[in-house]
Backbone as CSV, one residue per row, in Angstrom:
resi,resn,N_x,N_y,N_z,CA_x,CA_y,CA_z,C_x,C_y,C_z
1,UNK,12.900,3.530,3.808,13.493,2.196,3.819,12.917,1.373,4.975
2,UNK,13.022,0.126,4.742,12.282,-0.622,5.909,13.411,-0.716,7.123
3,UNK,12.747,-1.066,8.055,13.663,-1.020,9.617,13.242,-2.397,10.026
4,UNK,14.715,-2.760,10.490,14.456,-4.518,11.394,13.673,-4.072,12.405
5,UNK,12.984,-5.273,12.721,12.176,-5.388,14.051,11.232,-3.921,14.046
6,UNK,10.719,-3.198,13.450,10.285,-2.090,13.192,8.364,-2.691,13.430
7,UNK,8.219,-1.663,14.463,6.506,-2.257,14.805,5.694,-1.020,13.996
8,UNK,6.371,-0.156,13.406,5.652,0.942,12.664,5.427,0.686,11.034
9,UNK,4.289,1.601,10.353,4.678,1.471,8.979,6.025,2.134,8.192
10,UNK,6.154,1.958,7.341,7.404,3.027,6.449,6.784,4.285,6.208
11,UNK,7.922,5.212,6.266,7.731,6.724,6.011,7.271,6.513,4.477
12,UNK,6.311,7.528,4.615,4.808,7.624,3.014,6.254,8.349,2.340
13,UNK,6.056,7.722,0.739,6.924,8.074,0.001,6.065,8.659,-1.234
14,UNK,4.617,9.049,-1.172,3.246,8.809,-2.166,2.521,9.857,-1.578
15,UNK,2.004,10.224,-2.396,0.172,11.003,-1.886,-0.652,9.831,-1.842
16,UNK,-0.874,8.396,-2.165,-1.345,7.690,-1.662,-0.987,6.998,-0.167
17,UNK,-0.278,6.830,-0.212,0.152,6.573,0.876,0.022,6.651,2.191
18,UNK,0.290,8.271,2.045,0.089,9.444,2.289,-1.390,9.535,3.178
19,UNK,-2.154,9.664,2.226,-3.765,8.988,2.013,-3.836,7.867,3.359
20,UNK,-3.302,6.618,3.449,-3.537,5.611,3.996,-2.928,5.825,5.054
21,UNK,-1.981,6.284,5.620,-1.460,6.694,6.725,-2.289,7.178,7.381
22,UNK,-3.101,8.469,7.100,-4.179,9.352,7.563,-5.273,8.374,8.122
23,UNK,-5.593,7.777,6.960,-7.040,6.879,7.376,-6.762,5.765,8.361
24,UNK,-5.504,5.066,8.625,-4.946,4.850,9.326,-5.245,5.038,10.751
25,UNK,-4.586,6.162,11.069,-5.265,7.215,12.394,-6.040,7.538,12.573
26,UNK,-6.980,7.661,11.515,-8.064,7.632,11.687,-8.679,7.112,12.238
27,UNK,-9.107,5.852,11.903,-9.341,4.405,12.657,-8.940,3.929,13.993
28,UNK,-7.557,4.025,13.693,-7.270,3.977,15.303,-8.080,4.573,16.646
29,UNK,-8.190,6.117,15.888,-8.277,6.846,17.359,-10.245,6.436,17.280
30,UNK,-10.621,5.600,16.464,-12.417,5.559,16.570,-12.130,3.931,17.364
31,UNK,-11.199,3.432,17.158,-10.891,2.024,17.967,-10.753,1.952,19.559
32,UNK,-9.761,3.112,19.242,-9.263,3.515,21.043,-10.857,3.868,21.943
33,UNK,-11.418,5.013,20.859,-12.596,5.586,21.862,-13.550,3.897,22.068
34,UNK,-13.903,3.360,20.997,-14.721,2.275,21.224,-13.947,0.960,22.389
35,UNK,-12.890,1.284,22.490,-12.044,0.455,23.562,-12.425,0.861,24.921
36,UNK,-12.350,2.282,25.338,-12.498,3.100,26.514,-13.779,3.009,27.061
37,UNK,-14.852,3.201,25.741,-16.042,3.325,26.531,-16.464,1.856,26.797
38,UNK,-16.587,0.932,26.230,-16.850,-0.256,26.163,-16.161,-0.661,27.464
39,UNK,-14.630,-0.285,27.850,-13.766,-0.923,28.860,-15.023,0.192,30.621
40,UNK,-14.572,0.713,30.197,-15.563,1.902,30.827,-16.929,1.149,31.461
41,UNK,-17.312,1.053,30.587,-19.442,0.349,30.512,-19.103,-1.322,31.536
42,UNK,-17.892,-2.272,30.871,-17.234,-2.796,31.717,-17.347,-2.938,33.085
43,UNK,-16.331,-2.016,33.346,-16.063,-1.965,34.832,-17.388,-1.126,35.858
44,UNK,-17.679,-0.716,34.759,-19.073,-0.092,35.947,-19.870,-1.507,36.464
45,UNK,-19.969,-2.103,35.421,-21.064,-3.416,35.646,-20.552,-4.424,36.421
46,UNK,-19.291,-4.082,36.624,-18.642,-4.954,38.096,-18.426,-4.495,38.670
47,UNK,-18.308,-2.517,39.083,-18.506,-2.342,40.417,-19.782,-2.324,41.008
48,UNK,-20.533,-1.372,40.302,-22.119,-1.067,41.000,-22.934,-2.398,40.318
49,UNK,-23.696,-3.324,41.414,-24.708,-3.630,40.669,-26.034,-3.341,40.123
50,UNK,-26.085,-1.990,40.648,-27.090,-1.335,39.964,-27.425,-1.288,38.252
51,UNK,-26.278,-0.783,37.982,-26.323,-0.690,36.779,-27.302,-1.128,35.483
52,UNK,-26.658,-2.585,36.046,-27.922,-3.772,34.965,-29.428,-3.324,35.173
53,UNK,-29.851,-2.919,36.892,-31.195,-2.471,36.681,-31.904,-1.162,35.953
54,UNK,-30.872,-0.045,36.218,-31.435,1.267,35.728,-31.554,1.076,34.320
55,UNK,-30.378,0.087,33.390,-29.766,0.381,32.389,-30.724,-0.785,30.687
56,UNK,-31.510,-2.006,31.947,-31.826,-3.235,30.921,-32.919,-2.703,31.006
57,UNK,-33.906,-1.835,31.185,-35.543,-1.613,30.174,-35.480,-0.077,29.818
58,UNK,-33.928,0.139,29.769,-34.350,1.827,29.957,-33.986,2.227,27.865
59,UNK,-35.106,3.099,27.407,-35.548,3.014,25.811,-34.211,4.716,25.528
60,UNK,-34.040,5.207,26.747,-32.667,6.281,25.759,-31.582,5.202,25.713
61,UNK,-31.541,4.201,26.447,-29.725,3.574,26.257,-30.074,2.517,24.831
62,UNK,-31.547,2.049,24.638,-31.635,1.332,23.213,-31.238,2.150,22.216
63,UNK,-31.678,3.615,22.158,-31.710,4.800,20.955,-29.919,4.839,21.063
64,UNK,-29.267,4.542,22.347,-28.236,5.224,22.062,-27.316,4.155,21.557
65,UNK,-27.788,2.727,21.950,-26.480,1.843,21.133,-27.147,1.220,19.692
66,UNK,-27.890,2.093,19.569,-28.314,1.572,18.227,-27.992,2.781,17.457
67,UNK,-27.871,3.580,17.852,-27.647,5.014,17.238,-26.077,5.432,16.749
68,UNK,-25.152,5.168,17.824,-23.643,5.480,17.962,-23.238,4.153,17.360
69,UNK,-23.481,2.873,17.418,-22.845,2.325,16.071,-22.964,2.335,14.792
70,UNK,-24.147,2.767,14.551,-24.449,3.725,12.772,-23.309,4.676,12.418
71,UNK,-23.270,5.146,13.369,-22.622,6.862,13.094,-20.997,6.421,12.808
72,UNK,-20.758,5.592,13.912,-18.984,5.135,14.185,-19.008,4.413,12.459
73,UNK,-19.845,3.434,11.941,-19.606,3.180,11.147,-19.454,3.839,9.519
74,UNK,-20.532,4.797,10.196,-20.051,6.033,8.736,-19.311,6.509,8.492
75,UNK,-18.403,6.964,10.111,-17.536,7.711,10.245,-15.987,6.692,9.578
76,UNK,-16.227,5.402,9.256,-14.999,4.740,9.089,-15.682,4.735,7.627
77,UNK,-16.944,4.448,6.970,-17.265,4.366,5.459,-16.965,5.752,4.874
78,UNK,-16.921,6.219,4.766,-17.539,7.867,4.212,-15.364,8.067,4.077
79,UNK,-14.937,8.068,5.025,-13.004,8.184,4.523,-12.811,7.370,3.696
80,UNK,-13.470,6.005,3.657,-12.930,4.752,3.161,-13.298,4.849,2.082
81,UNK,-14.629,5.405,1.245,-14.831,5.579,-0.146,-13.787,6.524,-0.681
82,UNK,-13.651,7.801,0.076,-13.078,8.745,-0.404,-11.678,8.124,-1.502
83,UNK,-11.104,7.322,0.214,-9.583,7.001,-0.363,-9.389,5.791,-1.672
84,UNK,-10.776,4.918,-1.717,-10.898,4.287,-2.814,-11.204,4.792,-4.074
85,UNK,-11.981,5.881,-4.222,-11.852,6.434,-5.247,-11.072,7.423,-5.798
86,UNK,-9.843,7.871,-4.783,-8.701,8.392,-5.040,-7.680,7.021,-5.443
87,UNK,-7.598,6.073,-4.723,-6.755,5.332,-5.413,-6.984,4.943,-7.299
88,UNK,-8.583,4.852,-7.668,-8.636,4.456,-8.540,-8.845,5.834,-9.523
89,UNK,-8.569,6.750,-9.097,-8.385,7.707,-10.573,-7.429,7.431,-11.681
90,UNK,-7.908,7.808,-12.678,-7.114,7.204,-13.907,-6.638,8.708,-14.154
91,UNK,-5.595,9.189,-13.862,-5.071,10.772,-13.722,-4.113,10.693,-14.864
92,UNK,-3.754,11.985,-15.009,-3.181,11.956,-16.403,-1.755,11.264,-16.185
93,UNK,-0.754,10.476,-17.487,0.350,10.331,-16.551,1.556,10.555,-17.878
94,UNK,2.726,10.820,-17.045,3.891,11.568,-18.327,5.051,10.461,-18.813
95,UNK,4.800,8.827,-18.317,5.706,8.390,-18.315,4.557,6.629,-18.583
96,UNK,4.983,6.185,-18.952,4.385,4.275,-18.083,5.182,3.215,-18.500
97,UNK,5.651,2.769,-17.410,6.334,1.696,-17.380,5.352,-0.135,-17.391
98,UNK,6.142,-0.574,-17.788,5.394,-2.369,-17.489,6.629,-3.129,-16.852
99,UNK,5.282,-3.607,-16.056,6.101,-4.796,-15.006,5.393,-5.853,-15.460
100,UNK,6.282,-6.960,-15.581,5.631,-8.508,-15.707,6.331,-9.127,-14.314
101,UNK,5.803,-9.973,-14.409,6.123,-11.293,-13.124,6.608,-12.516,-13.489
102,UNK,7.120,-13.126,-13.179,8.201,-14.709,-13.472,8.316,-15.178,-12.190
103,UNK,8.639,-16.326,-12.416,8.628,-17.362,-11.312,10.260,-17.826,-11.325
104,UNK,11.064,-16.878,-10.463,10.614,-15.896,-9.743,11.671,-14.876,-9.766
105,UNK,11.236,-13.805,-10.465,11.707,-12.467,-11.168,10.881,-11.193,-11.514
106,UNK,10.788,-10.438,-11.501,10.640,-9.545,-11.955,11.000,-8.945,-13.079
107,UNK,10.257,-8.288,-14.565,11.148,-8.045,-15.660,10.313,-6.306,-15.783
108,UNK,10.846,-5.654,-16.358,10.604,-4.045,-16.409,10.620,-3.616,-18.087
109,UNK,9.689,-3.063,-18.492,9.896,-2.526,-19.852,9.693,-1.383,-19.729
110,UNK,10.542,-0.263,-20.307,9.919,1.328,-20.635,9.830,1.453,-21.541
111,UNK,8.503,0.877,-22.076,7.968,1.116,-23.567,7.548,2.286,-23.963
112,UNK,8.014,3.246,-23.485,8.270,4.589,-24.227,9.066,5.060,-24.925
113,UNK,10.351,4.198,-24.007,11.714,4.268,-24.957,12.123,3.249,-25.413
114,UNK,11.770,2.926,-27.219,12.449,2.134,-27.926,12.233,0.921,-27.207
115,UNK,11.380,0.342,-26.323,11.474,-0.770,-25.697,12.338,-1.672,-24.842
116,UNK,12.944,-0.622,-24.687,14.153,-0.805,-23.258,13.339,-1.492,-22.256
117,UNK,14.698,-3.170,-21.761,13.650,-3.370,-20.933,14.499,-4.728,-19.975
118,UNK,14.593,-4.583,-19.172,15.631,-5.502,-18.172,14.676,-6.698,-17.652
119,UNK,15.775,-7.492,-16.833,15.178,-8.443,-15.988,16.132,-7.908,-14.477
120,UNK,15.051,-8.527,-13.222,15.505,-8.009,-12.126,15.359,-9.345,-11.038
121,UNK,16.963,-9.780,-10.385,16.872,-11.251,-10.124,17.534,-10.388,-8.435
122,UNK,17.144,-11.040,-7.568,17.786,-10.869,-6.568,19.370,-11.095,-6.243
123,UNK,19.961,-10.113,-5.606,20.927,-10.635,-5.854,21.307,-11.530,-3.884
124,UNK,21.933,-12.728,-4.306,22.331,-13.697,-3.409,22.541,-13.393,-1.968
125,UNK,23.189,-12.726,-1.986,24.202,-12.385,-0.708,23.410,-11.101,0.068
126,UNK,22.248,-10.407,-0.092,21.917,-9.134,0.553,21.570,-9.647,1.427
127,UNK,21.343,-8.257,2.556,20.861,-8.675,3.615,19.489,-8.473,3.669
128,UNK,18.764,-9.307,3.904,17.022,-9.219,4.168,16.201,-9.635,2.875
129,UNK,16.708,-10.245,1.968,16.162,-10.248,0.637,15.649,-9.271,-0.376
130,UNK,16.242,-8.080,0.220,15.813,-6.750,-0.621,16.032,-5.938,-1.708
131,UNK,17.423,-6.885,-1.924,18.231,-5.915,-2.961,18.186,-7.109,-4.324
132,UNK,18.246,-6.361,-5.294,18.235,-6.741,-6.971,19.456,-6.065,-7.546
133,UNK,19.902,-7.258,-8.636,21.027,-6.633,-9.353,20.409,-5.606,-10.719
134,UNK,19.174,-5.434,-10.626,19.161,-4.009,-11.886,17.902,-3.719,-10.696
135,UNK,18.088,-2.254,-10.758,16.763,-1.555,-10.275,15.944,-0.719,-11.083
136,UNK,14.885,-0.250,-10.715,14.143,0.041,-11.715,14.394,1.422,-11.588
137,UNK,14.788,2.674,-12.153,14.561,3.974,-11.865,13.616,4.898,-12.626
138,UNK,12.917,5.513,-11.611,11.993,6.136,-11.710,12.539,7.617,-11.512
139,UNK,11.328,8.828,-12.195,11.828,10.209,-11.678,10.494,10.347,-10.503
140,UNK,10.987,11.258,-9.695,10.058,11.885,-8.948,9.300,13.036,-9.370
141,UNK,8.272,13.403,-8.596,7.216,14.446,-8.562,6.923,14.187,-10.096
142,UNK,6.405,12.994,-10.625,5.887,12.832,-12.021,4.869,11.775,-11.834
143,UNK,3.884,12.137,-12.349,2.786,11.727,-12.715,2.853,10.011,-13.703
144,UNK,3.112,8.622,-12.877,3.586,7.659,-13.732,2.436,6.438,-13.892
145,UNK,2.272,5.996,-15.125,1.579,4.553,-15.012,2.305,3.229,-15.455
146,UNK,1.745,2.379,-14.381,2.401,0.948,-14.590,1.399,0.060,-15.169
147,UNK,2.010,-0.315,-15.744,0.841,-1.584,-16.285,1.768,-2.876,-15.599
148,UNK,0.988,-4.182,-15.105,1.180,-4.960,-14.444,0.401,-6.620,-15.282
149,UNK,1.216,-7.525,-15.766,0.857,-8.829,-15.819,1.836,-9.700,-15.284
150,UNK,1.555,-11.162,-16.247,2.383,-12.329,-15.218,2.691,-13.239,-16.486
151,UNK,3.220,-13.919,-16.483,4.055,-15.223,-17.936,3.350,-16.492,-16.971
152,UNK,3.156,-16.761,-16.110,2.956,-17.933,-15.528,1.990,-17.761,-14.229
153,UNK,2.172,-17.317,-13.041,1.072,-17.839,-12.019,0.845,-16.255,-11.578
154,UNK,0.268,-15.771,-10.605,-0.684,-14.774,-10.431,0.722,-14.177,-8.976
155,UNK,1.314,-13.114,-9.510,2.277,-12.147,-8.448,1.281,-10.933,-7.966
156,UNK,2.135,-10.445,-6.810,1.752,-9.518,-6.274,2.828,-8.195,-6.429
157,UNK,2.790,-7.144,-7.269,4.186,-5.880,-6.748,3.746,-5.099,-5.998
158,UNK,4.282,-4.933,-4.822,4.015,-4.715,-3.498,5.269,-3.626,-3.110
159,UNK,4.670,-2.136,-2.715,6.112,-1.285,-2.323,5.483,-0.610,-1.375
160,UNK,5.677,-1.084,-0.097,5.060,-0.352,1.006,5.114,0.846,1.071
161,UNK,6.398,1.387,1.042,6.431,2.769,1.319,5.747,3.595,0.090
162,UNK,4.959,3.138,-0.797,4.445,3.891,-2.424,2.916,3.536,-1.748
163,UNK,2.882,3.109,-1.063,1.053,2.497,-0.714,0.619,2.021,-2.407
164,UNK,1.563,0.982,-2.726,1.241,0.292,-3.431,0.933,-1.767,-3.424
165,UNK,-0.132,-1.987,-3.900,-0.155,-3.375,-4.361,-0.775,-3.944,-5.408
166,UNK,-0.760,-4.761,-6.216,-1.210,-4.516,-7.137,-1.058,-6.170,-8.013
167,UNK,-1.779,-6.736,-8.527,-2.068,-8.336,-8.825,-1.532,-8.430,-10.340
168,UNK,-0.594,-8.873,-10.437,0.010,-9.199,-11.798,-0.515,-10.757,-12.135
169,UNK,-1.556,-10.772,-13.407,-2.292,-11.918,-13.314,-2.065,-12.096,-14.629
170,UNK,-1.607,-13.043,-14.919,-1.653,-13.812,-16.713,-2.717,-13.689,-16.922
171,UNK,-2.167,-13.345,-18.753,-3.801,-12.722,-19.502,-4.231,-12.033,-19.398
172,UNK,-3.755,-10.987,-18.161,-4.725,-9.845,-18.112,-3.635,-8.773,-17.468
173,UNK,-3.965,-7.174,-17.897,-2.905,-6.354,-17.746,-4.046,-5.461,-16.570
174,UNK,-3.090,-5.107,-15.221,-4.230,-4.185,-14.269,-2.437,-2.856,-14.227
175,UNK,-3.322,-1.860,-13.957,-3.234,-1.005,-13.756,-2.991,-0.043,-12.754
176,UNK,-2.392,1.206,-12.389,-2.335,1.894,-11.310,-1.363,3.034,-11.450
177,UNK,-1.722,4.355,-10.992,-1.242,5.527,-11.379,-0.005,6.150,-9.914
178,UNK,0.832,6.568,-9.828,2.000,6.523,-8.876,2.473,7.776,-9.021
179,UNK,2.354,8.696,-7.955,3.599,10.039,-8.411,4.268,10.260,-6.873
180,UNK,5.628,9.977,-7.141,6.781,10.056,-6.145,7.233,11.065,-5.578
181,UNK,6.953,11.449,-4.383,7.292,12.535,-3.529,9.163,12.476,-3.372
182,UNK,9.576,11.871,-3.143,11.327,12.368,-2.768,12.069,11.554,-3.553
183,UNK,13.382,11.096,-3.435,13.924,10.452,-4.232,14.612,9.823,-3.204
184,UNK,15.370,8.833,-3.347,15.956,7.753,-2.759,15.599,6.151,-3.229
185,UNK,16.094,5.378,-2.244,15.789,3.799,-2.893,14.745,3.599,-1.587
186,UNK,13.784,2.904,-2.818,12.629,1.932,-2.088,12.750,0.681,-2.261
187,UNK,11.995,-0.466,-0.960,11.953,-1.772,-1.597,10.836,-1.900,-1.088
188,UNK,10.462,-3.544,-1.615,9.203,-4.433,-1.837,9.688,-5.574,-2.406
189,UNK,8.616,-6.099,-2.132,8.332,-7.994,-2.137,7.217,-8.335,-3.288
190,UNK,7.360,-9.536,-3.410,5.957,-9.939,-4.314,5.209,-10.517,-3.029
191,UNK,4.120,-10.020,-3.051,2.591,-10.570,-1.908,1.895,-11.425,-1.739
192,UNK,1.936,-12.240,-2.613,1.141,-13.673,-3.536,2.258,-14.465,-3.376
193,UNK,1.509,-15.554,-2.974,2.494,-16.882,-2.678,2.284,-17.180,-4.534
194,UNK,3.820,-17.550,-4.638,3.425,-18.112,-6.358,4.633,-19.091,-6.106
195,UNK,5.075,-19.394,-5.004,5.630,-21.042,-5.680,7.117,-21.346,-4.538
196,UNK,7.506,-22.022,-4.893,8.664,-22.082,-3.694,9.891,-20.920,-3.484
197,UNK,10.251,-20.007,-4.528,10.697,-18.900,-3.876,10.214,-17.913,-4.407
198,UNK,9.036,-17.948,-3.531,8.202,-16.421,-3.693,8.398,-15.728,-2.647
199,UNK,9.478,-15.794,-1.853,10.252,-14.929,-1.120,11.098,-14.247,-1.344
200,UNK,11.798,-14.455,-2.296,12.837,-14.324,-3.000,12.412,-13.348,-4.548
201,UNK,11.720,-12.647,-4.487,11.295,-11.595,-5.272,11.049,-10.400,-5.046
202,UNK,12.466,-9.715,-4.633,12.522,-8.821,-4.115,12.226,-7.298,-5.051
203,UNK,11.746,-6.201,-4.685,11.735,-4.816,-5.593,12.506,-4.198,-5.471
204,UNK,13.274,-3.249,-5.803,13.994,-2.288,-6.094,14.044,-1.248,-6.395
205,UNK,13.893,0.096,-6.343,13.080,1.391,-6.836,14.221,2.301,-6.713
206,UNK,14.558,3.062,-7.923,15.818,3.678,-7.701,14.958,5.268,-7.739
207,UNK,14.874,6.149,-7.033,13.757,7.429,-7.430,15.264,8.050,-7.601
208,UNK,15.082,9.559,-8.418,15.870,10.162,-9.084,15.101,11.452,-9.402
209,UNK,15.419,12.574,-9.095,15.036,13.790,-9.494,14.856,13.477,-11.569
210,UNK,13.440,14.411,-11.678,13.213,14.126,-13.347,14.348,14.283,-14.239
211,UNK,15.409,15.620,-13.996,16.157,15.997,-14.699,17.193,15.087,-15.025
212,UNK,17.858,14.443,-13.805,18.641,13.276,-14.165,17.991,12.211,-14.359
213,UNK,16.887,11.760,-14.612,16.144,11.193,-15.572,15.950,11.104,-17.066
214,UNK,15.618,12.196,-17.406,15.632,12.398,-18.864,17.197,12.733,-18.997
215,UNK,18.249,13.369,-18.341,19.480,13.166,-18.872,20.235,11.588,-18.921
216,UNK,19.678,10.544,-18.275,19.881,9.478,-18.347,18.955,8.911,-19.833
217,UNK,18.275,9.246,-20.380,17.108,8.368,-21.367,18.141,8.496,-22.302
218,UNK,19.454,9.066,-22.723,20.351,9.035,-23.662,21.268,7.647,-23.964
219,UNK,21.380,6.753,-22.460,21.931,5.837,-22.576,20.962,4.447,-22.889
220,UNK,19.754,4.705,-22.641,18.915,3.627,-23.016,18.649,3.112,-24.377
C-alpha cells in the first residue's frame, strides 16, 4: 500500500517489479561509485596543484576515462535489456481480463466469464484519491493477461506496487502479462493527463488467493 510522505518505492507485489527494484540498486550503487570518484578526482585538483600537470598529457589516464565509461555503461545496458525483454514476454496466461479507460473511469470486463463486466468510479469521500466503489479482483500466484484500450483520449493504468504501466489508447488494444505474488489491496492512478479530472482515476486491486476466486466465479 502506498505511505504518506513516503520517499521510498512500494513493497514489489510482482516478479516484475521485483525485477525493477533490483535494477534499481543496481544503478544506484554504479551512481554512488561515479559520485565518489568524480567527488574524489575533485578535491584532489583543489588540494594539490600538481595534479593538472602529471595528469593533462599523461596517455594511461586517456585509456582510462575513455575506457571506464564504456564499461559503466554496459554495465547499466546489458541489466536493462535483460529486464526489457522479461517485461515483454508473451508467457502463457490462465485468466485475461480487459480494462478500458473513460474520461474519467475506469471499466473492467472478464471476458472469460459470460462477459461480466463493471464500471469503477471513485468513490468521493476517500482519503488520498485511492479508493473505488467496485474493485477489480484478481487471484494470486496466476499467470494473468490484460488487454488495455480507451473510448475517448489516451489513459495510463498505472499500479506501482505490480511494476506496472501501460497506455490505454483508442483504437488500439496493448497488452501485458501480470502474476501476483501475495494477496491484499493494491492501488494506482491513471498516468496520462487526459483532461480535467485525471486525478481522480483512481485503481483498485482486490488480490485473493485462486481458490476463493474460482469459488467466487459462481456469483458472476
Amino acid at each position: 500500500m502506498p505511505v504518506w510522505s513516503s520517499m521510498f518505492t512500494q513493497n514489489s507485489n510482482s516478479p516484475m517489479m521485483e525485477n525493477l527494484l533490483f535494477f534499481h540498486d543496481h544503478i544506484m550503487v554504479i551512481l554512488i561509485l561515479v559520485l565518489m570518484i568524480t567527488g574524489l578526482m575533485g578535491i584532489m585538483s583543489l588540494i594539490q596543484d600538481s595534479f593538472y600537470i602529471f595528469s593533462s598529457e599523461s596517455q594511461e589516464m586517456e585509456i582510462f576515462w575513455s575506457t571506464l565509461p564504456s564499461i559503466i555503461l554496459l554495465m547499466i545496458a546489458v541489466p536493462s535489456l535483460k529486464l526489457l525483454y522479461f517485461m515483454e514476454e508473451n508467457s502463457f496466461s490462465s485468466l485475461s481480463f480487459k480494462v478500458i479507460g473513460h474520461q474519467w473511469y475506469w471499466s473492467y470486463e472478464y471476458s472469460e466469464f459470460s462477459m461480466f463486466g463493471m464500471d469503477s468510479f471513485m468513490i468521493s469521500d476517500c482519503p488520498r484519491n485511492l479508493m473505488t466503489d467496485n474493485h477489480l479482483v484478481l487471484p494470486s500466484l496466476t499467470p494473468l493477461r490484460f488487454l488495455l484500450t480507451s473510448t475517448d483520449v489516451i489513459h495510463s493504468w498505472t499500479v506501482p506496487s505490480m511494476g506496472v504501466k501501460m497506455d490505454a489508447v483508442p483504437g488500439r488494444i496493448n497488452q501485458f502479462y501480470l502474476n501476483i505474488d501475495r494477496v491484499g489491496i493494491s492501488s494506482g492512478q491513471c498516468s496520462e493527463i487526459c483532461g480535467m479530472n485525471h486525478s481522480f482515476m483512481p485503481i483498485t486491486l482486490s488480490i485473493i488467493p485462486l481458490s476463493d476466486f474460482i469459488s467466487s466465479l459462481g456469483s458472476l
